[in-house]
N, C-alpha and C positions, 0 to 999 in steps of 0.2 A: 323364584318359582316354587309353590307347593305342592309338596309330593302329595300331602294330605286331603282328603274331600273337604270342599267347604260347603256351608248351608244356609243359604241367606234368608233373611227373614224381616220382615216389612213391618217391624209390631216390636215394643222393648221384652216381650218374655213369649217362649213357645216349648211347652213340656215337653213336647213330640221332638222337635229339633233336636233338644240339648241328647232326649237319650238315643236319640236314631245315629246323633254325630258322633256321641261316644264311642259307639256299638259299631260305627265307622274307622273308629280313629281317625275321626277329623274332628273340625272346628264349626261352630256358630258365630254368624256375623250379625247383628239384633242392628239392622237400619233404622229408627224411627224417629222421627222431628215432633218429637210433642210439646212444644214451646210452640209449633204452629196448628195454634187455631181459631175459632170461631171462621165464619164464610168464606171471607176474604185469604186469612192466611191460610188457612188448609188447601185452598186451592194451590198453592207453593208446596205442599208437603209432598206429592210425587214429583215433580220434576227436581224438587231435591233432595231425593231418597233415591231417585234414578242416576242424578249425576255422581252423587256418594257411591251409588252399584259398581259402576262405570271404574272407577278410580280404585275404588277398593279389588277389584276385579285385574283391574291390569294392573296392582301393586301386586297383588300374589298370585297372577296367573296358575289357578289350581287344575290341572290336569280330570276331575272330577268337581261337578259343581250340582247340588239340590235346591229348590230356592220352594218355599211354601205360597200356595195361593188357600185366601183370598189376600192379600189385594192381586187381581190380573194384574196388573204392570209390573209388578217385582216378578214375575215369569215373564212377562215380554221384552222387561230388559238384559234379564241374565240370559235367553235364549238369542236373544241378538245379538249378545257379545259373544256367546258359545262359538255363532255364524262367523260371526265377522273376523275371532280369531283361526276356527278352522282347528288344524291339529298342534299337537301338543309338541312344541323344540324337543323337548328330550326323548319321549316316545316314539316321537312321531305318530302317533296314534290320535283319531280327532277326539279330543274335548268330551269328555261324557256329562251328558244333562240329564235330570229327571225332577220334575214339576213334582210335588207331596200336594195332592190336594186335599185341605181340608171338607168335613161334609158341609162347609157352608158355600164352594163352591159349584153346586151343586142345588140345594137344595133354599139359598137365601137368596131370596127376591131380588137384593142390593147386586147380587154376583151373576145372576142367572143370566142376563144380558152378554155376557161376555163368552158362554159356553161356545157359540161357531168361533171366535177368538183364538180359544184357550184349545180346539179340534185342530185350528191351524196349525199353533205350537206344539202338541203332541207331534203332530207329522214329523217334525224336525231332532224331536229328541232320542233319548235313548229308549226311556221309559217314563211313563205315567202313574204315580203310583194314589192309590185310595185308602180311605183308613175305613170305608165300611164297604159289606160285600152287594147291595145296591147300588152303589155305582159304578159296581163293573161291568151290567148292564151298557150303561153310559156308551162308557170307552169301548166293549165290545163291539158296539152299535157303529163305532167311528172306525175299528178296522185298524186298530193305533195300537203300539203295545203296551199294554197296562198291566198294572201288578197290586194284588192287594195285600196289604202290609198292616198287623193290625197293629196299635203303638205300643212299645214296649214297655215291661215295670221301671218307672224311674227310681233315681235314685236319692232318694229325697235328704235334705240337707239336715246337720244336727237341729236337736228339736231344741229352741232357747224361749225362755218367758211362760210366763203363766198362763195366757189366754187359751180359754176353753176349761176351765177352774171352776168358773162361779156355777152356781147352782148343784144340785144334790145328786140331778139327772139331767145329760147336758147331749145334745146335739149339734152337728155342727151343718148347714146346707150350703153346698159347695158351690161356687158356680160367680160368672159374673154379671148379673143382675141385667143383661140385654133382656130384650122384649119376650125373647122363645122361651121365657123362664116363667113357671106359674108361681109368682111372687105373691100376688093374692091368694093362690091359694093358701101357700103355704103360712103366711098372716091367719089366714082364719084355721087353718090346721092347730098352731099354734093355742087361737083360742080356746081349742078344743083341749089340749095337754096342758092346763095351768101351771100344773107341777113340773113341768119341762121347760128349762133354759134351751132357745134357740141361736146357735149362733149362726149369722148369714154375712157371706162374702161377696166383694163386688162392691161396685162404685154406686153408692145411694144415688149420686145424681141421677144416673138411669133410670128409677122407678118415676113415675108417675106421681105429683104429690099429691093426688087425690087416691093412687093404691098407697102410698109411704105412710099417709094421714090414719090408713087404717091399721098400722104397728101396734103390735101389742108389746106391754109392759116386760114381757119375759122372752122378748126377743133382744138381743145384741148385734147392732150394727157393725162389721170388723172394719172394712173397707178390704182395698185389697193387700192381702197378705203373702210376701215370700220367704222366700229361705227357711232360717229356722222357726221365724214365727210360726210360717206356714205348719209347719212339719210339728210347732206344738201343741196347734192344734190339733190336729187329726189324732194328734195323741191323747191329748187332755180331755175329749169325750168320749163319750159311748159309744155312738155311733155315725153313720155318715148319712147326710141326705142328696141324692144327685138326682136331680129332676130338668128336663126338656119339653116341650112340647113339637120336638122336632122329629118325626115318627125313623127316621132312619139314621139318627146319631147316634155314635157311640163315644159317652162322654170320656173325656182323657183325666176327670177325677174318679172316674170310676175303678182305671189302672192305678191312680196315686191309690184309692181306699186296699185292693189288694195289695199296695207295696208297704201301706201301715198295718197291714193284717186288722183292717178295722169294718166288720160287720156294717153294710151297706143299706139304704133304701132306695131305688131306681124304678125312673119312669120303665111302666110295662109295653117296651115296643120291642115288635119283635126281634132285632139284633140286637139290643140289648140283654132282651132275655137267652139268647142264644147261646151271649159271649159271657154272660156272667152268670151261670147257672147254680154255683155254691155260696154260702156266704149273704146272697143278696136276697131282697123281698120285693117284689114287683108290684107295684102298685099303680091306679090309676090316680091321674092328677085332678082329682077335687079332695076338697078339705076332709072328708070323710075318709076318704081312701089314703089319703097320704098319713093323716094320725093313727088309724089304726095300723098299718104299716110300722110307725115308729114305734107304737104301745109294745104292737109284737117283739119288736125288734132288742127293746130295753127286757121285754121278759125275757127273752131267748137268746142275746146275746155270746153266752160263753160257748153254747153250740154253733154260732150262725160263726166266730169267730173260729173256731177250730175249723169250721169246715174253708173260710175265704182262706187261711194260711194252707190249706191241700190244694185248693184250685190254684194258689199262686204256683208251684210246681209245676202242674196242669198247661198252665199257660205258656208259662218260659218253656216248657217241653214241647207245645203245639208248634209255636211261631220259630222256633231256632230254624228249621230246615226253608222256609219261606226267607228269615233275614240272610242265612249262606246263599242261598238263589239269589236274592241281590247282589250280593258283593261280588258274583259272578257276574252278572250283569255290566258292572259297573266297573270290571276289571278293561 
C-alpha cells in the first residue's frame, strides 16, 4: 500500500504531473501504448491503458490518487476504482481523488463532448483542479469543488549537447506542433528575420505538408526533445517563442522559459498576459507581429532577462499558499 499520492497520466511525458508530484511527494505513473496505432490499433489503446490503471492501482493501493484529463477515460477509471475501493485499510479514511484538468479539456473540440461526463465525476471526487482561471467558471457553474492551481517552475534536467548552437542569433519556438499552433505563421515570421536561426519542436508529422512545404532555410526542425536535450536548448538560445491560438491557455513552456530565466515571446491572450507580466512580449500571431516581437526581444534581451528571473520569485511566492491549501485538501 502507498503512503505516497500517485498521478496517473494517459500520455509518456506531462510537465505539470512530474512537478505537481514532486511538490507532493508522490510519484508519476506515464500509462501510454504507443506502439498502438493507426485506426484499428488505437482503438485498443484505452481499454488497455485502462486495464494497465486497474492493476497498477490495486498494486499500490495509494491512499491519495490525481489522474490528468484530457484523455476522459484515464479519470473515469481511476474515479471508478477510487468508488469501488471505498476507504483506505490503514486510515480508514475514503480514497482522495482529484481529476487536474488540462485547458484542452475544456476548450478542444476532440474533449468538449465529454464535459456532462467529466460534471458527473467531479460530483464524486474530492476536488477538481484547473490550470487556468476560465475555467473556474466552468466548475463553478457545476456546484462541484474546484480549485485553481496554476503549474509550477519545474525542474528542468541538466542541460547536455549542443542544440540551439548554430547560428549567430538563435531562437527556439516551443511547443508541439498540433493544429492550435500558428506554424505558418511563424514560417513566414521567420522569412522576415533572415538573420535569425529558428529552432521549432514538436512532431513534423503534424504540420500539414502543404504548411511544412513552406519552411524556410533558417529554420531547424528538432523533433521532440527531453531531458537534457531539452534543457540545452532553452539554454543555448536567446530567446523563447510560446505561441497558441487557444485564447485561454496558459502554456506550460511558458513556466519552463521562467525556470531557464530565458527572456519569452507569447501569444497576447488575456491570461497569458496576466500571468506573465515580466520578462515576456505579447504579441499577436501573424507574421508581422510575431518577428517584431522577436526583433524586440534579441535587442532587449539582458533587460527582458533580468526582469523574467524577478517574476520567477514573484510566482513561486504567489502560488505557495494555493499549493499548501491543496495538500490540505488532499489530507
Amino acid at each position: 500500500m502507498s503512503q505516497r499520492p500517485v498521478y496517473i497520466v494517459w500520455y509518456y511525458h506531462s510537465r505539470r504531473a512530474e512537478t505537481l508530484a514532486a511538490e507532493l511527494n508522490g510519484k508519476v505513473k506515464f500509462i501510454y501504448e504507443r506502439q498502438l496505432k493507426g485506426f484499428l490499433l488505437a482503438a485498443l489503446r484505452y481499454p488497455v491503458q485502462a486495464w494497465k490503471t486497474w492493476r497498477y492501482l490495486e498494486r499500490e493501493r495509494p491512499e491519495v490518487v490525481l489522474v490528468q484529463s484530457p484523455p476522459f477515460f484515464a479519470p473515469l477509471v481511476v474515479v471508478a476504482w477510487c468508488i469501488w475501493r471505498g476507504k483506505s485499510p490503514s486510515s480508514g479514511q475514503r480514497i482522495r481523488c482529484a481529476i487536474d484538468c488540462h485547458p484542452a479539456t475544456w476548450y478542444n473540440p476532440k474533449w468538449r463532448w465529454a464535459l456532462p461526463l467529466l460534471y458527473m465525476l467531479s460530483r464524486r471526487v474530492t476536488v477538481t483542479l484547473c490550470t487556468n482561471e476560465g475555467a473556474q467558471d466552468i466548475i463553478r457553474k457545476w456546484g462541484v469543488r474546484g480549485f485553481f492551481l496554476s503549474d509550477g517552475l519545474p525542474t528542468l534536467s541538466p542541460s547536455t549537447g549542443t542544440i540551439g548552437s548554430e547560428g549567430e542569433t538563435r531562437v527556439a519556438v516551443i511547443g508541439s506542433l498540433d493544429s492550435d499552433e500558428p506554424i505558418a505563421e511563424v514560417f513566414a515570421a521567420a522569412r522576415l528575420l533572415p538573420q535569425v536561426t529558428f529552432y521549432i519542436t514538436g512532431n513534423p508529422k503534424k504540420v500539414e505538408a502543404r504548411v511544412l512545404g513552406q519552411k524556410p532555410e533558417n529554420v531547424i526542425m528538432t523533433g521532440y526533445l527531453l531531458g537534457g536535450d531539452y534543457t540545452a536548448l532553452l539554454n543555448n538560445v536567446h530567446g523563447l517563442v510560446v505561441l497558441t491560438n487557444v485564447t485561454r491557455a496558459l502554456n506550460c513552456a511558458a513556466y519552463e522559459a521562467v525556470a531557464a530565466g530565458k527572456p519569452t515571446i507569447a501569444s497576447d491572450w488575456l491570461e497569458m498576459r496576466h500571468s506573465f507580466s515580466r520578462g515576456f512580449i505579447h504579441v499577436v500571431n501573424t507574421p508581422d507581429g510575431i518577428a517584431a516581437g522577436i526583433q524586440k526581444l534579441l535587442d532587449e534581451r539582458e533587460t527582458l532577462s533580468a526582469e523574467i528571473v524577478a517574476m520567477r520569485t514573484e510566482l513561486v511566492t504567489k502560488r505557495q499558499p494555493r499549493l499548501e491549501e491543496l495538500v490540505t485538501l488532499l489530507k
